[in-house]
TORMAR-881781 format. One record per residue: residue in one letter; x, y, z of N, C-alpha, C, O in turn. Coordinates in steps of 0.02 Angstrom, whole numbers, plus 32768, in hexadecimal, padded with zeros to 4 digits. Layout:
<sites>
AXYZXYZXYZXYZ...
</sites>
This chain:
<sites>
X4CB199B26FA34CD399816FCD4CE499436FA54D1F99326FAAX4CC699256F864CCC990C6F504D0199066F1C4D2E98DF6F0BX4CEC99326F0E4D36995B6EC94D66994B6EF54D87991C6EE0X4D7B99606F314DA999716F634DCA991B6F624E0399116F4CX4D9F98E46F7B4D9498A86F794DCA986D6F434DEF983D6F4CX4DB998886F1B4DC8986B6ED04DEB98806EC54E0B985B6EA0X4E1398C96ED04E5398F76EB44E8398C56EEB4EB198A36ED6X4E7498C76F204E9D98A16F5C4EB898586F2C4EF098416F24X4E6F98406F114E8297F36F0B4EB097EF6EE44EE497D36EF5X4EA7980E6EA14EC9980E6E634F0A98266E714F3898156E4BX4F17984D6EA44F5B98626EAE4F9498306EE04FD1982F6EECX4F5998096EF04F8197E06F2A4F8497886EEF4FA597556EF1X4F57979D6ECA4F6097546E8C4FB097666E764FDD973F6E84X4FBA979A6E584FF597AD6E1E503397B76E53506997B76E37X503697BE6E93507897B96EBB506C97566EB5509D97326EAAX503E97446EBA505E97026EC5506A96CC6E9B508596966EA8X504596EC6E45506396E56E2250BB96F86E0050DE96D56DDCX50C697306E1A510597476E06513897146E29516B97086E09X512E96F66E67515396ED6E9D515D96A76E95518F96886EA7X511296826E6A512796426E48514896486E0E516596136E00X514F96726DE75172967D6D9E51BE96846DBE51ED96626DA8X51C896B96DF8520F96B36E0C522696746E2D526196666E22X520996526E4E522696136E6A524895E56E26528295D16E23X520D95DB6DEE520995C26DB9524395C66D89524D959D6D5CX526995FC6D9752A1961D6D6A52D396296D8B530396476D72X52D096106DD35305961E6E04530695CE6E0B534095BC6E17X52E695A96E09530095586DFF532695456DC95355951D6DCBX530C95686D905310954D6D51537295596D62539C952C6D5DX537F959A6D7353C795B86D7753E495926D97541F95846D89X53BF95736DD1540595586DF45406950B6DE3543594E96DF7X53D194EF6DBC53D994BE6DAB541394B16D81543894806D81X541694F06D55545F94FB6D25549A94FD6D2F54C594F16D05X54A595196D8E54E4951D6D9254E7954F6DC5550E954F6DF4X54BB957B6DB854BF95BD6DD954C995AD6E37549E958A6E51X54ED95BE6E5454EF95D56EA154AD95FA6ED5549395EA6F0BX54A6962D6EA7546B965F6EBB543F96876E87545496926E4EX5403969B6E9C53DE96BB6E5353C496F06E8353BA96E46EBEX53B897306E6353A2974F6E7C537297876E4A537E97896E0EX534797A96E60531E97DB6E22532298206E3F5327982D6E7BX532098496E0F530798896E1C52EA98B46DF1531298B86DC3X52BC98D76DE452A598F66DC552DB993C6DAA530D994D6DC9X52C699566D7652EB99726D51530999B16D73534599B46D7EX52E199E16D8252C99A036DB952DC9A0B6DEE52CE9A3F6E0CX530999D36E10534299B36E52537999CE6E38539E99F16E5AX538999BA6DDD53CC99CA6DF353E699FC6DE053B89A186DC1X541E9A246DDD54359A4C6DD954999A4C6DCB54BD9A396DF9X54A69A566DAE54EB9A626D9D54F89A9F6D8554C69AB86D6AX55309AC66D86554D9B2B6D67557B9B096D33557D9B2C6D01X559E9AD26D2E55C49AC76CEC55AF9A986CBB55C39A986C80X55809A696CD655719A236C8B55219A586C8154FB9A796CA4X552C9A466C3C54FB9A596C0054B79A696C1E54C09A786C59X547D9A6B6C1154319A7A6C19541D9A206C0F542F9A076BDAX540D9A0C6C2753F499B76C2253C799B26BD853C999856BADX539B99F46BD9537799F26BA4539999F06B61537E99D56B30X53D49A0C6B6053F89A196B19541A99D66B19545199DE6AFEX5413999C6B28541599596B3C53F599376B0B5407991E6AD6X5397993F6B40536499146B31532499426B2152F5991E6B2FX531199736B0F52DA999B6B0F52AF997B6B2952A999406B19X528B99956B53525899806B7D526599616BB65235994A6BD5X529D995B6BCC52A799186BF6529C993B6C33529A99766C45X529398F66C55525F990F6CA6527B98FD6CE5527399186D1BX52A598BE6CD252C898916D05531598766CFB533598646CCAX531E987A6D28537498556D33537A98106D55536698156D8FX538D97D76D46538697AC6D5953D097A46D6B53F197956D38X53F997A96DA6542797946DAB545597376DCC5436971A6DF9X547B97236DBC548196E06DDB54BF96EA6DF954DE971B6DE6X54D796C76E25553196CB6E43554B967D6E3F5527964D6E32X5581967C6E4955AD964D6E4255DB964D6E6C55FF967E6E65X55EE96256E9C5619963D6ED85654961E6EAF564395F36E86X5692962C6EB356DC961A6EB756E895E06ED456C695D96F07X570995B56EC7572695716EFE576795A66F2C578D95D46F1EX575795816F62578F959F6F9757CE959D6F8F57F895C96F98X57D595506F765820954D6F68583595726F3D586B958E6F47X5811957F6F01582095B36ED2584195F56EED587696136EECX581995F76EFC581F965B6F13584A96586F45586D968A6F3EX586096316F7F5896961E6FA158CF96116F8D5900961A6FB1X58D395F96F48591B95D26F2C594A96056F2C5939963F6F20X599295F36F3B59D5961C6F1259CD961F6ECE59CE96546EADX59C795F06EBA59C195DE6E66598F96116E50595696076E63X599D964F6E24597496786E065951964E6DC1591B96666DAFX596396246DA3593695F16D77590D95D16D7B58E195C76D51X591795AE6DCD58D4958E6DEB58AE95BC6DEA587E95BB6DC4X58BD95FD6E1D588196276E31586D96316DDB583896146DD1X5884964D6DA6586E96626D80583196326D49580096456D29X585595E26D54582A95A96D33580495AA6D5957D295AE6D34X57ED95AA6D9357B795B66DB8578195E66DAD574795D26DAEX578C961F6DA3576B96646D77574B964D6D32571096576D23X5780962A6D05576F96316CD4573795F26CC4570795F46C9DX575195B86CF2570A95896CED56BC95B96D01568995B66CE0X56C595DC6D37568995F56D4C566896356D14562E96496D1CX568A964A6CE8567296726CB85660965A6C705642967A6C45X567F96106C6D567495F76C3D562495C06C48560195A46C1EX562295C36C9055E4959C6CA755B495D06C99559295CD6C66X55AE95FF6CC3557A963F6CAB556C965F6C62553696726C4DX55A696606C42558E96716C04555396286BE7551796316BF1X556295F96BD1554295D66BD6550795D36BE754E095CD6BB8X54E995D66C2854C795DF6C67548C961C6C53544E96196C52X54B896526C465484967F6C3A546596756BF5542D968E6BEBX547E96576BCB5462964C6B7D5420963C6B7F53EB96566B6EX544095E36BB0540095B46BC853BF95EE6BE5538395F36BD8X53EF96146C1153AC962E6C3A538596576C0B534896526C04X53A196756BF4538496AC6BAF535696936B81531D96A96B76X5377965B6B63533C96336B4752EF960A6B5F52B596086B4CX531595EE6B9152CF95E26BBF5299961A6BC5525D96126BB6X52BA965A6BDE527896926BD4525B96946BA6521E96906BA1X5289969B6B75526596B16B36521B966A6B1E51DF96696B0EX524496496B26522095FF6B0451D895FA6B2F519D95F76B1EX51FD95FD6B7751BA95F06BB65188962D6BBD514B96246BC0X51A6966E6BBF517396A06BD0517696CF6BA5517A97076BBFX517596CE6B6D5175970B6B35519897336B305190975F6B06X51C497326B5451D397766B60522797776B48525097496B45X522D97BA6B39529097AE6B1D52BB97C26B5952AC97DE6B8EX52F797A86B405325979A6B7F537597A96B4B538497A06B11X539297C16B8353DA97D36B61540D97B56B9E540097BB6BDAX544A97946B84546D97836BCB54A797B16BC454C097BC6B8DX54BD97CD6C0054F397F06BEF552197B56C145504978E6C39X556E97AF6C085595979D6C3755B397CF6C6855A4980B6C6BX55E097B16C8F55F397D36CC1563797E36CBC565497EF6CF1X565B97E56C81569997F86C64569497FA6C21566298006BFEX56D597F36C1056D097E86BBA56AB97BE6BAC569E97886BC6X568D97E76B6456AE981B6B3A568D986C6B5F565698726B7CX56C498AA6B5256B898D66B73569B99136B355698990A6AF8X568C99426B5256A9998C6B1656E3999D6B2356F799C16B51X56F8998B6B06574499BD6AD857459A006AD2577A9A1A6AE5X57229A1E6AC157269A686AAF57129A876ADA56FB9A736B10X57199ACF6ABF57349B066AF157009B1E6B1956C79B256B03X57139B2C6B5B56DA9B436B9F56E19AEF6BB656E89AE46BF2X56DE9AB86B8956E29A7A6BB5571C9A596BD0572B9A4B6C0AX57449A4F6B86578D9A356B8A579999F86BA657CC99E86BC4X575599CA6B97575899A06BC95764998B6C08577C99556C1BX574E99C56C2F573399D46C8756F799CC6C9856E599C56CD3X56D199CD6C67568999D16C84566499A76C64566C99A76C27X562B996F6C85561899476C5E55CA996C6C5A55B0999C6C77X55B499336C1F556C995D6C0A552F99606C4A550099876C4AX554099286C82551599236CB85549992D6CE4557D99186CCBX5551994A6D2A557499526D5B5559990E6D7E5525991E6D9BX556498D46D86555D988C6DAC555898AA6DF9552F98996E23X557B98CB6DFF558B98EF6E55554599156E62552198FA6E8CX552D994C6E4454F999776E4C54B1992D6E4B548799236E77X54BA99056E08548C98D46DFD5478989C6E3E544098876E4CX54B4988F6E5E54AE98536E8C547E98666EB85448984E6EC8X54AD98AF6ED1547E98BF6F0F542898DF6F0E53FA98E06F37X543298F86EC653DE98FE6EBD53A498BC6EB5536798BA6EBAX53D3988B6EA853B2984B6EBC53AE982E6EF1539497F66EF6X53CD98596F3053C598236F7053FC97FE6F8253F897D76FB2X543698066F60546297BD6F61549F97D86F7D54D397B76F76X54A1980F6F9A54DB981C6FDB54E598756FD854BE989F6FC1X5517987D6FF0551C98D26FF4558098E86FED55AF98C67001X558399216FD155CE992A6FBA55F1992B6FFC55D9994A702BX561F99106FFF56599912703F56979936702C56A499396FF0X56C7995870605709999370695716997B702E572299AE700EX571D993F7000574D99246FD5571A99436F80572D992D6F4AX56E5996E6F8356C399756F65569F99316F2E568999366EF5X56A598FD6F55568998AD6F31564598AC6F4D563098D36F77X5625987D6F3255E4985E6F6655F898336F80561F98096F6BX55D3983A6FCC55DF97FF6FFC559497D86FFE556397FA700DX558C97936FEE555197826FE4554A9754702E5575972C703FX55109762705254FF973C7095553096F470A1555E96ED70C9X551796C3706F55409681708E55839691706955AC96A47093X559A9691703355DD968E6FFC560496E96FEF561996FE6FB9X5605970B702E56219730703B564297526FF15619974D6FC3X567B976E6FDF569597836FBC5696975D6F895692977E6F55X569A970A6F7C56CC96EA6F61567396DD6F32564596BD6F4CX566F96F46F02563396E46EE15635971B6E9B565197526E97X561296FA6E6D561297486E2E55D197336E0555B896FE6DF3X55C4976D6DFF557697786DDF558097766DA155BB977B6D8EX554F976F6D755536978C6D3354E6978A6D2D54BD97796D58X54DD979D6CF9549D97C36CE2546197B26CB0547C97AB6C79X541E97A96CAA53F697A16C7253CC97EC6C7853C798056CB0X53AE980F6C3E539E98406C53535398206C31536197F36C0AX52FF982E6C3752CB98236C0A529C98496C10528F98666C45X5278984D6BD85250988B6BDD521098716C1851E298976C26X5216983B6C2E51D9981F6C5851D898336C995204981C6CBDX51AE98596CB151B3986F6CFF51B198306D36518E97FD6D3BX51E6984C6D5C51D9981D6DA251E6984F6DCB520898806DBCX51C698446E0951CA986C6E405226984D6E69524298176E67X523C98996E8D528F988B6EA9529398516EE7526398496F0CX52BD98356EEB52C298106F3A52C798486F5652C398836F45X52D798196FA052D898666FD7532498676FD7534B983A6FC9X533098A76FEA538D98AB6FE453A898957036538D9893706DX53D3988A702453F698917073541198AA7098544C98BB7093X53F398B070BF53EE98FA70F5543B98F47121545F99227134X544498B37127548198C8716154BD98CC715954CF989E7134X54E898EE7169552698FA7157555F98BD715C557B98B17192X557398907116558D986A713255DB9882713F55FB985E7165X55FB98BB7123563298C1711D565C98BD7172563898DD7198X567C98AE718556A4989D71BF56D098DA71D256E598DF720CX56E1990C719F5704993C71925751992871BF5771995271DFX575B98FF71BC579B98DA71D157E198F8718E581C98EC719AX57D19914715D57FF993D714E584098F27135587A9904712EX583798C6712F586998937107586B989170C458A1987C70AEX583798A57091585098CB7057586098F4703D587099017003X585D990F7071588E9971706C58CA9957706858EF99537037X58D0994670A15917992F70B8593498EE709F596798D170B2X590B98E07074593F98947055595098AE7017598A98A77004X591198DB6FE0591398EF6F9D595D98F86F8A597499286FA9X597E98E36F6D59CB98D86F4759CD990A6F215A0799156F10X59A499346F06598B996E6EE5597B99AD6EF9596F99DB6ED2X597B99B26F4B596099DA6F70590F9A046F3F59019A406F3EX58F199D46F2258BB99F56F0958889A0E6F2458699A3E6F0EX587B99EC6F5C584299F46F9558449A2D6FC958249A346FFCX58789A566FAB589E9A8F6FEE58649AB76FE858559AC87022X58369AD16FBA57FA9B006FDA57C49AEE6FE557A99AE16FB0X57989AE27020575F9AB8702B573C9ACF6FEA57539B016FCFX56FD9AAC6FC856DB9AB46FB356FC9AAC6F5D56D09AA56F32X57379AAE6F4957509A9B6F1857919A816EFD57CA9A956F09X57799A4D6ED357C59A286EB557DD9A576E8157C19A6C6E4EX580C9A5F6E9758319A796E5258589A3F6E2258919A2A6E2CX582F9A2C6DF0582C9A0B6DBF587699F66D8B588C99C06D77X588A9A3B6D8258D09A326D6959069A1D6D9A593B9A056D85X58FB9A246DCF591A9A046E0C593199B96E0E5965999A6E13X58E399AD6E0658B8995C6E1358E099416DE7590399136DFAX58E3995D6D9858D699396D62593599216D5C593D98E46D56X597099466D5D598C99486D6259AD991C6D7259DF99086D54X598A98FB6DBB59B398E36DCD598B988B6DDD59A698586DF5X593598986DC0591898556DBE5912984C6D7058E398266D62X5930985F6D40590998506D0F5952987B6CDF595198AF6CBFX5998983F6CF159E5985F6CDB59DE985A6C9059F898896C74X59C398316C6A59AF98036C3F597E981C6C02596B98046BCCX597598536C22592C988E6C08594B98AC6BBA597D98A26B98X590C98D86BB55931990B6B895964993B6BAC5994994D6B8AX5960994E6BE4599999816BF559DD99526BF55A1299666BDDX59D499166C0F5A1898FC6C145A2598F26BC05A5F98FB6BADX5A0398E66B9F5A1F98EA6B4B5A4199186B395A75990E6B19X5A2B99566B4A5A36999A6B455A8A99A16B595ABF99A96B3BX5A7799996B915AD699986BAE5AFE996C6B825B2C99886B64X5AF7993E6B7B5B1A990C6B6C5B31991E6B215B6A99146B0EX5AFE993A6AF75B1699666ABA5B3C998C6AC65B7799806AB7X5B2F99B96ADE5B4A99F36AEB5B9399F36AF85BBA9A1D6AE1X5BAA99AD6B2D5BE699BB6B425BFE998F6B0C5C3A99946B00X5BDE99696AEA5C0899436ABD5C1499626A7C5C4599556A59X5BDD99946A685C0C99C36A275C419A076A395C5A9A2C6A0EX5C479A0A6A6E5C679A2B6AA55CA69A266A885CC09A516A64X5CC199E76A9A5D0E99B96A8E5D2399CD6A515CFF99F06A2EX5D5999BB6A415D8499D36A095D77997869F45D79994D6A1FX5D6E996B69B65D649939698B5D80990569AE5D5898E369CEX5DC798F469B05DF398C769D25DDE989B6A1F5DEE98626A30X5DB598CD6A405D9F98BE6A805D5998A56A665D5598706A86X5D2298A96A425CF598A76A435CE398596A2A5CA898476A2DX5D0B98376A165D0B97E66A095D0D97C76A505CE897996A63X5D3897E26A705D4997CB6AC75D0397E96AE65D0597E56B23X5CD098016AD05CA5981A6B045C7997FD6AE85C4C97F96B12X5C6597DE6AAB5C2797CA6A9A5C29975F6AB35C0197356A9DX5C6897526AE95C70972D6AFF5C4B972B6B535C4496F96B76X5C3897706B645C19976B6B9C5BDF97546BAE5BB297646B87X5BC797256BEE5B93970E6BE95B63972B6BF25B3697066C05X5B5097756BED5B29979E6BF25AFE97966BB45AC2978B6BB3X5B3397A06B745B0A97896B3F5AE897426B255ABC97376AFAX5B09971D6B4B5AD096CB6B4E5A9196DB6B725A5B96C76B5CX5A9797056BB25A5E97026BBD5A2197366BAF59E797316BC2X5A3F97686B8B5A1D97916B6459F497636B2159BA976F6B12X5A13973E6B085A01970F6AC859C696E46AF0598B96E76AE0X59DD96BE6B2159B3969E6B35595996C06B40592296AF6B28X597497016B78592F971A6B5B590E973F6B4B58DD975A6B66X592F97486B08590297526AC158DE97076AB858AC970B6A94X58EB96CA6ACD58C696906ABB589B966D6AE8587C96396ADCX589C96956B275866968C6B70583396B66B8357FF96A56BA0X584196E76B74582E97456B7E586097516BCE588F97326BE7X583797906BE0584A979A6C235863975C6C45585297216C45X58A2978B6C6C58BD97646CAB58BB97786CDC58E397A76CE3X589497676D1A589C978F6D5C58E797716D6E58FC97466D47X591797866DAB593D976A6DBB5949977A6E04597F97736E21X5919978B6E1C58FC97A66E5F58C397AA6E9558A897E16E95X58B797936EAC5864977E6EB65876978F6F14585D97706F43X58A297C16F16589E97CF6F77587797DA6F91586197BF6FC3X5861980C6F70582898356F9B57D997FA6FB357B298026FE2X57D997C16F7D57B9977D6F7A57BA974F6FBA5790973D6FE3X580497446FAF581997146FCD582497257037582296FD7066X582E976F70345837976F706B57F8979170A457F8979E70E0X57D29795707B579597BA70A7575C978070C257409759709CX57519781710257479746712C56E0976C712956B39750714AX56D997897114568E979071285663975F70F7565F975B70BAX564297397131560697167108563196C17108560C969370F8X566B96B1711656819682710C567D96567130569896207123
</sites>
């Protein structure tokens, strides 16, 4: 009874130690910037296309994820530059963000820490092609507690609905998962089916990507692609008159920004959580 006694205590010491170590590192995050923090053990998550976490971080035990909601006006604007300077402040905050956070582990609790971002830089090569990132943020969020996938295949997070984006620290230091969230926030109101400019969203349960990309992301490598293509196409004479199009300014441009979304509907128009 005894033994029994003491196994109880010691087990009920180390949840409430863990639970002060997570508060501890969930302050530290949002003191930085972060929106939301959330944890999950390694074990929670699960993705069929990004990598093994371990071929990452060997050993690693935990996922520490944070979010960042979007400004409204952003993701609302006509102006595809706003929405997009809006994005790109919030990824340029998190990269950052996760460094800080990475280092803090390491420094504070021994332990190693890797940050992934939540976009570029991607894999390039083949089976990836830059589709798949090394952490799925989507599979990650929700194994942390921090909302559940909606028709639009996004996370909808309790207060900041759609309009929010994750990234990642992965460390070999165990923490126990939040609890996930059980209730369905999706509205299934069907306004990003039906708004998608891409019709990408036409089969529940998946975006078709080349769809998406096409037509959020003109600016990409595929739009490079075309834009070659039709321009060594031309017979010489024409091809001075085509390298006047502003397709190729904004192809130049970003090569010197990275990615350009130029679409953010499926964002902007889904009312759950708002």
């Amino acid at each position: 009874m005894r033994a029994t006694i003491i196994h109880d205590q010691r087990g009920s010491d180390h949840a409430e130690n863990s639970a002060r170590e997570k508060d501890a590192i969930r302050s530290f995050a949002l003191q930085l910037g972060a929106d939301v923090v959330g944890f999950a053990a390694i074990e929670a998550y699960r993705s069929v296309r990004s990598p093994a976490p371990e071929s990452i971080l060997p050993g690693v035990r935990s996922i520490i994820v944070t979010g960042y909601r979007e400004t409204h006006g952003a993701v609302e604007s006509a102006n595809p530059r706003v929405s997009m300077g809006s994005r790109m402040g919030a990824m340029e905050l998190s990269l950052k963000n996760n460094f800080l956070l990475s280092r803090h582990l390491e420094m504070s609790y021994g332990c190693k820490a890797a940050p992934i971002p939540f976009s570029y830089p991607l894999d390039m090569g083949p089976g990836a092609n830059g589709l798949v990132g090394d952490v799925s943020m989507r599979h990650a969020a929700v194994a942390a507690g921090l909302g559940v996938v909606g028709r639009h295949n996004l996370v909808i997070h309790p207060r900041y609905g759609t309009r929010i984006t994750f990234t990642a620290v992965l460390t070999d230091r165990p923490m126990p998962s939040d609890a996930r969230v059980e209730e369905d926030l999706c509205l299934q109101c069907n306004l990003c089916v039906d708004g998608c400019p891409a019709h990408a969203l036409d089969e529940e349960g998946n975006t078709d990507v080349f769809k998406c990309l096409k037509v959020s992301q003109p600016f990409g490598i595929g739009g490079t692609y075309r834009y070659l293509r039709d321009l060594f196409s031309r017979p010489a004479d024409e091809r001075a008159e085509r390298l006047k199009d502003p397709m190729l300014r904004n192809l130049y441009q970003a090569q010197l920004i990275g990615f350009q979304y130029t679409c953010f509907t499926c964002m902007a128009v889904c009312p759950a959580c708002i």
